[in-house]
Backbone as numpy.savetxt, mean C-alpha at the origin, in Angstrom:
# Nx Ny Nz CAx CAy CAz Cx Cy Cz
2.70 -18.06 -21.98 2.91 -17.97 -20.54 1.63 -18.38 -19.81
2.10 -18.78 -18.57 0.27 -19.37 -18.02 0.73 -18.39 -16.38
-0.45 -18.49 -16.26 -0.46 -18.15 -14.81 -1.92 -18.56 -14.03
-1.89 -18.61 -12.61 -3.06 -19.05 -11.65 -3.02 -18.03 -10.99
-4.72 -18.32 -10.83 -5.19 -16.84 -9.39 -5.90 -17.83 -8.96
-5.52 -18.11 -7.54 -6.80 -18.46 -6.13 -7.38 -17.26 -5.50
-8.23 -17.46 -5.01 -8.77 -16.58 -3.78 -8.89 -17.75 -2.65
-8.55 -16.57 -1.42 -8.51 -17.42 0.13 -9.63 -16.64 0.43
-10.82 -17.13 0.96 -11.96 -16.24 2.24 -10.65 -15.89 3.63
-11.21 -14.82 3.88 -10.79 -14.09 4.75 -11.85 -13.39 6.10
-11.85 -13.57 6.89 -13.18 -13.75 7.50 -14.85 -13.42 6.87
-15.65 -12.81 7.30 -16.88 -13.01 6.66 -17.14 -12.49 5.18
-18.15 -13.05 4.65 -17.82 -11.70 2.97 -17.85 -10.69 3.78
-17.47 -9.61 2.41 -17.46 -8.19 3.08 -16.97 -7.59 4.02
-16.06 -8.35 4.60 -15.16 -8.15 5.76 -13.95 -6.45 5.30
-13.98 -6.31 4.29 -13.08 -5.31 3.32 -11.54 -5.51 3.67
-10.85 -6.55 3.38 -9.61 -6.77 3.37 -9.14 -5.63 2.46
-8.26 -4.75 2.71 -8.01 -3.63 1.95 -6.20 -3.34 2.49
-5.38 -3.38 3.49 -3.87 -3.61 3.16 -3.38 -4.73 3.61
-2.19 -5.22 3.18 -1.74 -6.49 2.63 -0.11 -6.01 2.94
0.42 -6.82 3.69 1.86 -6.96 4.19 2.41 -7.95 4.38
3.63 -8.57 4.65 4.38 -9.52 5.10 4.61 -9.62 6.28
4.46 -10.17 7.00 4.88 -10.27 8.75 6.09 -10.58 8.96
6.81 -10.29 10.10 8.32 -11.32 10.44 8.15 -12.56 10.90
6.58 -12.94 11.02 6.42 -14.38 11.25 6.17 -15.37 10.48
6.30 -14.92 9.06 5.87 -15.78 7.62 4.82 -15.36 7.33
3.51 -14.92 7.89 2.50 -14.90 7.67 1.93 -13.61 6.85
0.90 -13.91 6.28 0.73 -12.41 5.64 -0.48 -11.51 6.95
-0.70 -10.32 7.05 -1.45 -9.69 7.92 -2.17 -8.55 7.16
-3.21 -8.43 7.42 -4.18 -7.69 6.37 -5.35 -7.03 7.38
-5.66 -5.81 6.73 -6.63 -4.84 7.93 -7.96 -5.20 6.98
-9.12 -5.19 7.99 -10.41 -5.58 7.66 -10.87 -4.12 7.62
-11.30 -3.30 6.39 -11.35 -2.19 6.56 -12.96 -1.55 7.36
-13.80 -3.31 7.32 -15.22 -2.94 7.01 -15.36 -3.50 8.63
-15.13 -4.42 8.77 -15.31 -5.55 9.95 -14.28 -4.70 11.05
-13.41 -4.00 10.91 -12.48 -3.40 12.03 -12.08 -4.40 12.80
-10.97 -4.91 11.94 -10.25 -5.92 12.78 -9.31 -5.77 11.25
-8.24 -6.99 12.43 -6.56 -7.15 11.43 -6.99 -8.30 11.16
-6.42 -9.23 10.44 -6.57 -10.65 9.94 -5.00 -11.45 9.53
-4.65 -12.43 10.12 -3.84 -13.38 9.88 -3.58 -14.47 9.16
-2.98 -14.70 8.15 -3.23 -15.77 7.01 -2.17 -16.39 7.05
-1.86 -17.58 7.40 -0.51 -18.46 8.00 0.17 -19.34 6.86
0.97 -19.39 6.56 1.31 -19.98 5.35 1.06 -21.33 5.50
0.47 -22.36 6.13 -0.95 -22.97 6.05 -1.78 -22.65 5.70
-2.07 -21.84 5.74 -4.11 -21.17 5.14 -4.76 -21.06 6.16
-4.17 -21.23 7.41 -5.30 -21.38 8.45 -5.20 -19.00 9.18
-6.19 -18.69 9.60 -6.70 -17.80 9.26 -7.18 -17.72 10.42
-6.63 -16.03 11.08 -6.81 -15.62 12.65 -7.29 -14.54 12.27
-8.59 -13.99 12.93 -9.02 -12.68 13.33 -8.47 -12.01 14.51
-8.76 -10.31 14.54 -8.66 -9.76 15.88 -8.75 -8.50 15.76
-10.51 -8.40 16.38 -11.07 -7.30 16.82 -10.06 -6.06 17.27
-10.33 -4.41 16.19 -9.77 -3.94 17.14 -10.19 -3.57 18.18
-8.82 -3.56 19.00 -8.93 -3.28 20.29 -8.40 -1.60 20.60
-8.87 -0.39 21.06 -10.10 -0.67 21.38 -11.45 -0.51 19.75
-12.06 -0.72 19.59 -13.10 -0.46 18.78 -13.40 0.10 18.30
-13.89 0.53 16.90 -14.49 1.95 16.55 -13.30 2.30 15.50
-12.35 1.86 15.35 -11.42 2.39 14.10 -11.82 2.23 12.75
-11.37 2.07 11.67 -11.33 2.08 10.43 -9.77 1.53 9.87
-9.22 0.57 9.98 -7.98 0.18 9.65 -7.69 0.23 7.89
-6.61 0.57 7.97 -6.42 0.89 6.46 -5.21 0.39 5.68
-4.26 0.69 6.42 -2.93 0.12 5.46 -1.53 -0.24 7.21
-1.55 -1.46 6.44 -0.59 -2.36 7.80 0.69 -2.45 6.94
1.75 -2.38 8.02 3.25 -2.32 7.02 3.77 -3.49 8.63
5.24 -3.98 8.50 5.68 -4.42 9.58 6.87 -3.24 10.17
6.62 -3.65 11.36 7.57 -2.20 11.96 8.84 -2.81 12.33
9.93 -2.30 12.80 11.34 -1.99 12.98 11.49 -2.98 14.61
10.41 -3.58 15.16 10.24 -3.70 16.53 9.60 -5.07 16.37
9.14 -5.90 15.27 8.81 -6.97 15.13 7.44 -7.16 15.23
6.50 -6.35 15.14 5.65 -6.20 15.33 4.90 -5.36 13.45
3.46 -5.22 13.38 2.52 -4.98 12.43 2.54 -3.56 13.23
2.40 -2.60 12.27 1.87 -1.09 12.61 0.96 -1.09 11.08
-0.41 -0.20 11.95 -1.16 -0.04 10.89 -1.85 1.16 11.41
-2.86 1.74 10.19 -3.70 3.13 10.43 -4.81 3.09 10.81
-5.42 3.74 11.82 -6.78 3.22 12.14 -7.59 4.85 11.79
-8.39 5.18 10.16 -8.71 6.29 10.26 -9.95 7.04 10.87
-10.41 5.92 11.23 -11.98 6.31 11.68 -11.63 6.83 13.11
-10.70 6.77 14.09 -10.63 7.38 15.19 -9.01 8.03 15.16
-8.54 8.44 14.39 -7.23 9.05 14.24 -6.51 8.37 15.14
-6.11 7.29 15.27 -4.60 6.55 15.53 -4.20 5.64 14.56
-2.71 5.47 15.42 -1.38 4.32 14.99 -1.89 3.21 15.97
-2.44 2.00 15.32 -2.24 0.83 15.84 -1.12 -0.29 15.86
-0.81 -0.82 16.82 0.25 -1.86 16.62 -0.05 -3.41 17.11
0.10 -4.21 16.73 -0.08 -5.66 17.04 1.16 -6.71 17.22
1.09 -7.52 17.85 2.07 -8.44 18.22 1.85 -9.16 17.13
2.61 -10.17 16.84 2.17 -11.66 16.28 1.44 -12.67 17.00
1.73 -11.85 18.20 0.48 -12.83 19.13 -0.79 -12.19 19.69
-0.70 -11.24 18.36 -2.66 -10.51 18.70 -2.49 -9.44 19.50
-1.38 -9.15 20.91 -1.69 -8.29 21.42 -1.71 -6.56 20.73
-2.71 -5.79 21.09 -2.69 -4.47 20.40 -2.47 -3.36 21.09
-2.08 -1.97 21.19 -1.87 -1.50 21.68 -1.97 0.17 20.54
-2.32 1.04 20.62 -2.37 2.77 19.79 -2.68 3.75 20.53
-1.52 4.59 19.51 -1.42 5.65 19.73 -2.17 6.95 19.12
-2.73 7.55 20.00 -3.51 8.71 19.63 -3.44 10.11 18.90
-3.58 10.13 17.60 -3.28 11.39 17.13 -4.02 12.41 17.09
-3.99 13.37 16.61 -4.87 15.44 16.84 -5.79 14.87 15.86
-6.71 15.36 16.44 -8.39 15.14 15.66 -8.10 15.31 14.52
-8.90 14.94 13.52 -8.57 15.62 11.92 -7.45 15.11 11.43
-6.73 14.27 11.97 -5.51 13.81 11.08 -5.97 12.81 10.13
-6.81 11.78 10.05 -6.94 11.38 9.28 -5.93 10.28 8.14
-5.10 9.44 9.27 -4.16 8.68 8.53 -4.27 7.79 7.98
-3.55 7.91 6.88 -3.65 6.72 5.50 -2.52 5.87 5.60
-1.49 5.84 4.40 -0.31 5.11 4.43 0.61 5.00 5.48
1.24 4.37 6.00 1.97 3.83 6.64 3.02 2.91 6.25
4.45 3.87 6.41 5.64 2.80 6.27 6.41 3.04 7.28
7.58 2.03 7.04 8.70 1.83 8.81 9.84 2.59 7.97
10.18 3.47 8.50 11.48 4.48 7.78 13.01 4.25 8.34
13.41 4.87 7.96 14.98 4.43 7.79 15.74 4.46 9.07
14.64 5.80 10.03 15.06 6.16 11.33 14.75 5.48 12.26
14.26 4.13 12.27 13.82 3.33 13.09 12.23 3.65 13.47
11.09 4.76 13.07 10.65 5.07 13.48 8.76 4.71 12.26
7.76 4.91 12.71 6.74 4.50 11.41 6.29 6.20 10.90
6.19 6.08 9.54 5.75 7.33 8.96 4.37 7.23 8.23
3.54 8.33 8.81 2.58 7.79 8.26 2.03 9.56 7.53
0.66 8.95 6.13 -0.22 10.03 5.17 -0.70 10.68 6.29
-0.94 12.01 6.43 -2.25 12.20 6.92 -3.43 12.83 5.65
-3.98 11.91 5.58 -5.02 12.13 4.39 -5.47 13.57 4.87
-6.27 14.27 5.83 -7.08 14.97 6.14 -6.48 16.51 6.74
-5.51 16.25 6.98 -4.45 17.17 7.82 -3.10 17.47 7.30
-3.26 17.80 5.88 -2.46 18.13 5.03 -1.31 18.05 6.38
-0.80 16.96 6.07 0.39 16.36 6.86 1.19 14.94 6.47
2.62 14.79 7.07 3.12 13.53 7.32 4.01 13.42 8.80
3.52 12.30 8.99 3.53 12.89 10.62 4.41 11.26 10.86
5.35 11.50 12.14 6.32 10.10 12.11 6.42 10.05 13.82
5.78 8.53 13.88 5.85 8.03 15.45 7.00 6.62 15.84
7.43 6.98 16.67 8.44 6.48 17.03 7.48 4.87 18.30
8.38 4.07 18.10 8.13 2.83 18.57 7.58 3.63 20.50
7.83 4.14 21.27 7.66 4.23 22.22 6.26 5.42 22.54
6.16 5.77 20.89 4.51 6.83 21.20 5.12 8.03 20.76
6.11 8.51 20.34 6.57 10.24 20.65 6.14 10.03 19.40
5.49 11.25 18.64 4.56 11.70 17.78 5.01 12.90 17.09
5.20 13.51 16.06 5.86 14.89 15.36 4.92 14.38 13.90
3.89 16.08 13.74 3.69 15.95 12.23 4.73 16.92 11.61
4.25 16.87 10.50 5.33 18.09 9.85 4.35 18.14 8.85
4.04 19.74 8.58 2.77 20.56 7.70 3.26 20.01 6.14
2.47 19.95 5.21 2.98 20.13 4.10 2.24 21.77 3.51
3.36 21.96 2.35 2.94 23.15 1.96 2.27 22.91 0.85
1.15 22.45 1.27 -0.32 22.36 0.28 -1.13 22.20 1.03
-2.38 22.85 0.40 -4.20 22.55 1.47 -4.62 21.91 0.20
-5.41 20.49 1.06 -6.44 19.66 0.72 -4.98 18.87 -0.50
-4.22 18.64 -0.48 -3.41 17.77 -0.95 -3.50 16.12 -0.76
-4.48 15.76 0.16 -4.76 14.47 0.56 -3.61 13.64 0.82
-3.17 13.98 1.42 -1.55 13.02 1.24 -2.14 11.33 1.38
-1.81 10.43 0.26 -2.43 9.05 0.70 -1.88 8.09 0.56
-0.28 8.02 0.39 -0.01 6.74 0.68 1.92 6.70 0.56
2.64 6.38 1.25 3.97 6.56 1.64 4.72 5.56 1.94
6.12 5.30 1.46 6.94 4.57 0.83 8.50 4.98 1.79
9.09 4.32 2.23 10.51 4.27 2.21 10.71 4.41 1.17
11.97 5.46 0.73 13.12 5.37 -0.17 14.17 4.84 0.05
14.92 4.81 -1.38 16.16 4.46 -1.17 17.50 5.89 -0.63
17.04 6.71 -0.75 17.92 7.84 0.08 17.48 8.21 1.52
17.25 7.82 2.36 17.31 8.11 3.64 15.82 9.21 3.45
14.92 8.92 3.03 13.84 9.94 3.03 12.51 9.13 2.35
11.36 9.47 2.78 10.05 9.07 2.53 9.80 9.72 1.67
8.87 9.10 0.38 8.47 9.56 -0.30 6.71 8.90 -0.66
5.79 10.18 -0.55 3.96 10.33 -0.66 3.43 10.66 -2.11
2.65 10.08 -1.68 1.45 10.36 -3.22 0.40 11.84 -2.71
0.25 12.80 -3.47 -0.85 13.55 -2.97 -1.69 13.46 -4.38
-3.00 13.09 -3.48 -3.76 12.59 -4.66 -4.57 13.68 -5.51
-5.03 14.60 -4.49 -5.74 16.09 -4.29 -4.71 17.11 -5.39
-3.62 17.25 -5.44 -2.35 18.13 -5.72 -1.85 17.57 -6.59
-2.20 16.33 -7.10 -1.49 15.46 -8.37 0.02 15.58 -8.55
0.77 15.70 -7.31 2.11 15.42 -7.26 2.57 14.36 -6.10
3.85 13.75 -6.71 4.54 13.14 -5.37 5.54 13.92 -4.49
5.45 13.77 -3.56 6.12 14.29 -1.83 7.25 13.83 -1.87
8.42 14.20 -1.48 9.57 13.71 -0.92 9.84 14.19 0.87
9.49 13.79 1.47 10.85 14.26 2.76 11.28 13.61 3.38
12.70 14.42 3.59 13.96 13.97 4.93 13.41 13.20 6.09
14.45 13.41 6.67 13.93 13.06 8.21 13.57 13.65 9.50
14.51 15.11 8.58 14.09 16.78 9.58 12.69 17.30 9.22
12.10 16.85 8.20 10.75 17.25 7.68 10.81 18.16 6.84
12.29 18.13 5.80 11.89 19.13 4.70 11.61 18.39 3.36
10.48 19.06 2.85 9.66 18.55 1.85 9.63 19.03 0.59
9.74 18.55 -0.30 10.00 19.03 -2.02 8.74 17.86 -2.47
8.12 18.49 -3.61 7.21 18.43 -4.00 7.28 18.38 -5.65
6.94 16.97 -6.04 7.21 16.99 -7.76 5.89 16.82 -8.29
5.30 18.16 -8.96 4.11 17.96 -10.12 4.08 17.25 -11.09
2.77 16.15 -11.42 3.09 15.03 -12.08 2.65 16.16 -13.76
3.19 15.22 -14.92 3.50 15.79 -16.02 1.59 15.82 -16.53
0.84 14.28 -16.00 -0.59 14.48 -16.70 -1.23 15.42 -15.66
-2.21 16.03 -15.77 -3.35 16.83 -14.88 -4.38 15.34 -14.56
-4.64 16.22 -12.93 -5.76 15.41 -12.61 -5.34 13.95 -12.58
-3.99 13.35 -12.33 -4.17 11.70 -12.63 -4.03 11.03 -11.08
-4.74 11.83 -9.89 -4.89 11.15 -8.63 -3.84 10.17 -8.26
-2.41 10.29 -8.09 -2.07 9.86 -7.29 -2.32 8.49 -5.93
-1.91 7.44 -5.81 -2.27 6.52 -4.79 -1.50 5.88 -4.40
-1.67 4.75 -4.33 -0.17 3.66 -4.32 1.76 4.54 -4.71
1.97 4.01 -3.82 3.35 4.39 -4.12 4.60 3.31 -3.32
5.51 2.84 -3.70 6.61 1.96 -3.54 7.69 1.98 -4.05
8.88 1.32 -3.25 10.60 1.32 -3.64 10.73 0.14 -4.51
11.29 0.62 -5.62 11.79 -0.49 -6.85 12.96 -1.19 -6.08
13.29 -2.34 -6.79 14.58 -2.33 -6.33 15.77 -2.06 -6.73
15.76 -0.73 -7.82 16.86 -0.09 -8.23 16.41 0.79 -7.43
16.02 1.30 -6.37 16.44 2.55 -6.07 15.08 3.74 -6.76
14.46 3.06 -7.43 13.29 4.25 -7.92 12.40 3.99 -7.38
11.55 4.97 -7.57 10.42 4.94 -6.89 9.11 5.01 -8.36
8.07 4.15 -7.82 7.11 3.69 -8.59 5.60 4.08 -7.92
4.50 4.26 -8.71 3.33 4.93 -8.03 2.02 4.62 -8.95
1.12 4.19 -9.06 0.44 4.64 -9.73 -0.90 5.93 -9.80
-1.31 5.89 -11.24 -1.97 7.44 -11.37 -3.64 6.75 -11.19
-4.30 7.15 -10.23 -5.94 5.97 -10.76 -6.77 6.91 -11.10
-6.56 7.79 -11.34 -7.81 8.79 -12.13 -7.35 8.83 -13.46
-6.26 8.69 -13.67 -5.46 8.80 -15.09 -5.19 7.33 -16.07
-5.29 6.30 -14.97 -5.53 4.91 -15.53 -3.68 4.64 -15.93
-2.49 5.26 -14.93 -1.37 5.05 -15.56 -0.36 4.53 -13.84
0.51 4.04 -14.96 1.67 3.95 -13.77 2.73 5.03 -13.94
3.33 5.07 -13.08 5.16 6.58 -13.03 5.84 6.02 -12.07
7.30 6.08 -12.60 8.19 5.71 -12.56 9.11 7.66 -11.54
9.79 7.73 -10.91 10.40 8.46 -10.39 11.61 8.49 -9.56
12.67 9.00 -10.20 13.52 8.82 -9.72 14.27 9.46 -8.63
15.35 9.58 -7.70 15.39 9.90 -6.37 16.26 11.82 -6.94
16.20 11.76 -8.41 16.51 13.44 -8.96 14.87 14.44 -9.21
13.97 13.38 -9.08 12.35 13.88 -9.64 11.74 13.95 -11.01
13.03 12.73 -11.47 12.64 13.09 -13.25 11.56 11.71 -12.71
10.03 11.81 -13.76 9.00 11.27 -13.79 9.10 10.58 -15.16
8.90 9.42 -14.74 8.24 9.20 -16.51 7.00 7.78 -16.19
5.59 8.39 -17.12 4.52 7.69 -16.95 4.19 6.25 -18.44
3.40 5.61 -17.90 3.08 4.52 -18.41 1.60 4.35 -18.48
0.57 5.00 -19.87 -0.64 4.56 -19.59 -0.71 2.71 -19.99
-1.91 2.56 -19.03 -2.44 0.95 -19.15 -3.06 0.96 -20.28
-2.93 -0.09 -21.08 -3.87 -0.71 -21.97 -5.27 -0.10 -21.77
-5.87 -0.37 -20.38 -7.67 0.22 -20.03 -7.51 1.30 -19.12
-7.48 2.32 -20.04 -7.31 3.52 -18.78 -8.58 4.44 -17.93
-9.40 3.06 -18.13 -10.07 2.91 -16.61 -10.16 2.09 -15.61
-8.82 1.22 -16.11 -8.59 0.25 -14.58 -9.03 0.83 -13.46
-8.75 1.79 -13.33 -8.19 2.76 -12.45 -6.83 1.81 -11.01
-5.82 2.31 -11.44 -4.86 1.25 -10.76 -4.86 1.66 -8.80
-4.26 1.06 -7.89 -4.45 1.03 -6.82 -3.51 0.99 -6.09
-2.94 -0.43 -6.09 -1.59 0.06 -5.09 -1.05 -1.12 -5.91
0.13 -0.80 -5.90 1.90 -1.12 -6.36 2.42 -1.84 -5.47
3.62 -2.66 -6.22 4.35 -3.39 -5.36 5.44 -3.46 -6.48
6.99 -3.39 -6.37 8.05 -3.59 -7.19 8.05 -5.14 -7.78
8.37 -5.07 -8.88 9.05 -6.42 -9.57 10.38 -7.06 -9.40
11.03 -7.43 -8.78 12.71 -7.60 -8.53 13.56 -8.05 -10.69
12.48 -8.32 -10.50 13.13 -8.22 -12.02 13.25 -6.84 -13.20
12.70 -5.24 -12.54 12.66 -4.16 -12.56 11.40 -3.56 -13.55
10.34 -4.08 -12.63 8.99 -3.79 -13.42 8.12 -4.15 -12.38
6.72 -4.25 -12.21 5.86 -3.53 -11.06 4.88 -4.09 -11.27
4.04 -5.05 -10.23 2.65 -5.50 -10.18 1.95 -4.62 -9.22
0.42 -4.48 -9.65 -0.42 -3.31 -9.65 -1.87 -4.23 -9.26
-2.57 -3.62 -8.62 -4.04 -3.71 -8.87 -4.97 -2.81 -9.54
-5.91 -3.54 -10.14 -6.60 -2.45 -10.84 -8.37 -2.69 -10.69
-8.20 -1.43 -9.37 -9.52 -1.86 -8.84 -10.97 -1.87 -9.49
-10.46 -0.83 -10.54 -11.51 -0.68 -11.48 -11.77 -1.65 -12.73
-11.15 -2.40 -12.99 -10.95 -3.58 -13.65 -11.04 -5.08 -13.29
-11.02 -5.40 -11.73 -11.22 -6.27 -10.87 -9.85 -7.36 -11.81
-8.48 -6.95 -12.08 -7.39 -7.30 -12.50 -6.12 -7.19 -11.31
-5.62 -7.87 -11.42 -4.05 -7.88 -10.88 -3.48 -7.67 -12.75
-2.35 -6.46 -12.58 -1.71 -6.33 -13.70 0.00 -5.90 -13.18
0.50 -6.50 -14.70 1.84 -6.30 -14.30 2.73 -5.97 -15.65
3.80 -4.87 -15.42 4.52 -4.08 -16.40 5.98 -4.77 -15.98
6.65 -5.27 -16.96 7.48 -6.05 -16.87 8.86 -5.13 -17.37
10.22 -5.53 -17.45 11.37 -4.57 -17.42 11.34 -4.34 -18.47
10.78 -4.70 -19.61 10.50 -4.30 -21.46 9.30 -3.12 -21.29
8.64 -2.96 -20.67 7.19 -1.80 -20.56 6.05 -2.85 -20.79
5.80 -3.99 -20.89 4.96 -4.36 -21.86 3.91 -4.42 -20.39
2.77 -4.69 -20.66 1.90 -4.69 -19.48 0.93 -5.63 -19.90
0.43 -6.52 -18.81 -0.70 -7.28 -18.81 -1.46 -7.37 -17.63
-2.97 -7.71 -17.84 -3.76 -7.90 -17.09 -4.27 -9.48 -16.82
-4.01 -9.26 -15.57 -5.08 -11.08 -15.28 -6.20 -10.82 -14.14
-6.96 -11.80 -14.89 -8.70 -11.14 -14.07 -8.27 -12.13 -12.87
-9.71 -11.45 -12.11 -9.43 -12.42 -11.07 -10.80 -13.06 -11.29
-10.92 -14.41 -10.57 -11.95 -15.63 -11.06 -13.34 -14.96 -10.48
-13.39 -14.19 -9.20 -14.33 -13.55 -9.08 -15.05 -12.18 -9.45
-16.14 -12.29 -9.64 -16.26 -10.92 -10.58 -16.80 -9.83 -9.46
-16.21 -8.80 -10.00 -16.61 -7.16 -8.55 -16.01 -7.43 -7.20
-14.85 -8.03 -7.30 -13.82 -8.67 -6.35 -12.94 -7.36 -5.39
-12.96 -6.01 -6.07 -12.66 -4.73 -5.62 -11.02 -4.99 -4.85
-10.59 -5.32 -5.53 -8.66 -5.32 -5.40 -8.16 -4.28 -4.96
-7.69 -4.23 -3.66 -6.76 -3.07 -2.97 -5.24 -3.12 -2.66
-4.58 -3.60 -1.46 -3.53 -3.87 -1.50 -2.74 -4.91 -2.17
-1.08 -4.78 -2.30 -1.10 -5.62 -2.60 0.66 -5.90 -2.03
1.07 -7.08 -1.98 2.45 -7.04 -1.58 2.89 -8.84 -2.77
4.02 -8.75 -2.21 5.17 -9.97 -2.79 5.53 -10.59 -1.53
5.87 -12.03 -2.00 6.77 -12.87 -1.11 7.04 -13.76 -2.11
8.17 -14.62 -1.44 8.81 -15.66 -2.35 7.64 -16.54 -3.33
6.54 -16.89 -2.76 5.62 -17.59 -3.35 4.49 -16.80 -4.39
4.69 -15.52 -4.39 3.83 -15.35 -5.61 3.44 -13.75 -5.07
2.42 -13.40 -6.05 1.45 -12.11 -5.68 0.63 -12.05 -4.96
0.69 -11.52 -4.02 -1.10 -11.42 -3.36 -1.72 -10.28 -2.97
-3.07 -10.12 -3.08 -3.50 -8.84 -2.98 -5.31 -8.91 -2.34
-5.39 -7.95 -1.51 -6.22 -7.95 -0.46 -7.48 -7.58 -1.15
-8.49 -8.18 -1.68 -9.89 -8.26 -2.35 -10.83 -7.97 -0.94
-11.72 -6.58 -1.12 -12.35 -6.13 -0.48 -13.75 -6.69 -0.23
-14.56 -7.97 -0.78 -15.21 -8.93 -0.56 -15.14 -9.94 0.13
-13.82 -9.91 0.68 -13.41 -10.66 1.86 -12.55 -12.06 1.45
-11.60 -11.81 1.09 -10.74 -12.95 0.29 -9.22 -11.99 0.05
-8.59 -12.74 -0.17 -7.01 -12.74 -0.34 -6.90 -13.42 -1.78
-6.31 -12.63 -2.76 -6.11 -13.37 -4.12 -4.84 -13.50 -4.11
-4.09 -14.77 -4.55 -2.77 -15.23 -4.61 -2.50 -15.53 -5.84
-1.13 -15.14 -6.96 -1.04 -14.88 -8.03 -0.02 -15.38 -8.24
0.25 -16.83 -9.16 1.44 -17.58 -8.96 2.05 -16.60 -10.63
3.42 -16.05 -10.44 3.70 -15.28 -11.68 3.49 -16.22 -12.80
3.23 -15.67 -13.75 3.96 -16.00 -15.22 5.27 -17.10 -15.22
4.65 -18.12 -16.19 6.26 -18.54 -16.40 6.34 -18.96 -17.96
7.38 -19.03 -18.30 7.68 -19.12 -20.13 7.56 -20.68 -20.23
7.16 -21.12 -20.88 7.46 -22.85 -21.07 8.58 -23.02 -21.32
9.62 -24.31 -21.26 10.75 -24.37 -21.98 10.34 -24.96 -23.29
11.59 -24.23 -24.06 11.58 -24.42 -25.52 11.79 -26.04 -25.85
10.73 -26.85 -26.84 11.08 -28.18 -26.90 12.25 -28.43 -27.86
């Protein structure tokens, strides 16, 4: 099997490209975690900045919202940011100490987002109306959240080494993972309907289904330490592995492989799919694009 990795620069080095989404405009959109700004990568290659507005955030993980528009987390000043496709920005202000991480667009039309800091998950609606809902754990870190396939969100708590489930009324069930200590992070919808996560203190991936049966997958180097997930449509899961400076991928047999990326200490964070390949947001300031695997034909 062969495969290619490019890297795209993404504004200056060190800019910390760290989440990675699809836009409704083709384009991919990625938060500068270091530089505080969003970034635009056009399926040309040609490549838009934009300062946030106002200043002073910490952007972290961008999803596309229900409204046509980018919603993302800004944790350094506790808001929900939102962006046009045409740059304009606009956020909403959350209670001190919230501390938000993941961010997804939920089933209710509305964005749900971690609160890392405020043992919370808290869900804002396109027009600003704001509701957390407590979880019943302290220092659980809640860090990163997924649409399901049942009408309910489902979180990683990285602190509590279990995954989160809740509704849409805010009731929450809570599944303890089977290893101790395997930190919780990344989490995403398969496209059967399961839910997928990986463990980065534990060096594994888990598999979970919408009953809470778990079942884990250590990596080959179980100090990748893995990062964030993205489903396989063929029912298996590409991963970053930040501690490995790898894009890796577990295919519908279990089997798993790693591919480096051409730069070395490249620090791999997000990562998403589109028709054209893998890509995943390298915190040195580049976008790595990952054309899959393909089998040769048999002569």
């Amino acid at each position: 099997m062969t495969v290619e990795i490019r890297e795209i620069p993404i504004g200056e080095p060190g800019a910390g490209p760290y989440g990675i989404t699809s836009g409704p405009d083709g384009a991919l959109w990625l938060t500068l975690a270091h530089a505080g700004g969003i970034a635009r990568l056009s399926p040309n290659g040609a490549v838009r900045t934009y300062p946030l507005d106002p200043p002073g955030g910490r952007p972290l993980i961008i999803t596309a919202g229900p409204d046509g528009a980018l919603w993302f987390t800004r944790s350094g000043d506790d808001r929900i940011g939102r962006i046009t496709v045409d740059g304009e920005q606009r956020t909403i202000a959350l209670p001190a100490g919230t501390g938000p991480g993941g961010i997804a667009a939920g089933p209710d039309g509305a964005l749900w987002y971690a609160g890392m800091t405020s043992d919370s998950i808290g869900r804002v609606e396109i027009d600003g109306t704001h509701t957390a809902f407590p979880l019943p754990v302290t220092g659980g870190f809640a860090s990163m959240i997924t649409a399901g396939a049942d009408q309910a969100l489902w979180f990683t708590l990285n602190q509590a080494n279990a995954i989160g489930r809740i509704d849409l009324d805010g009731r929450v069930t809570l599944h303890p993972l089977p290893t101790m200590k395997a930190g919780p992070v990344g989490i995403t919808l398969g496209d059967d309907g399961v839910i997928w996560f990986v463990e980065i203190a534990a060096g594994q991936l888990g598999r979970i289904d919408p009953d809470g049966k778990i079942v884990e997958f250590p990596l080959p180097d179980r100090a990748a330490r893995p990062h964030a997930i993205v489903a396989d449509p063929d029912g298996g899961a590409w991963f970053t592995e930040w501690g490995a400076n790898r894009i890796g991928h577990l295919d519908a047999t279990r089997r798993i492989e790693g591919y480096a990326l051409p730069t070395p200490n490249a620090e791999p964070h997000g990562i998403t799919r589109t028709p054209t390949g893998i890509w995943a947001a390298l915190e040195i300031g580049a976008v790595a694009h990952l054309t899959p695997p393909t089998i040769p034909p048999a002569p």
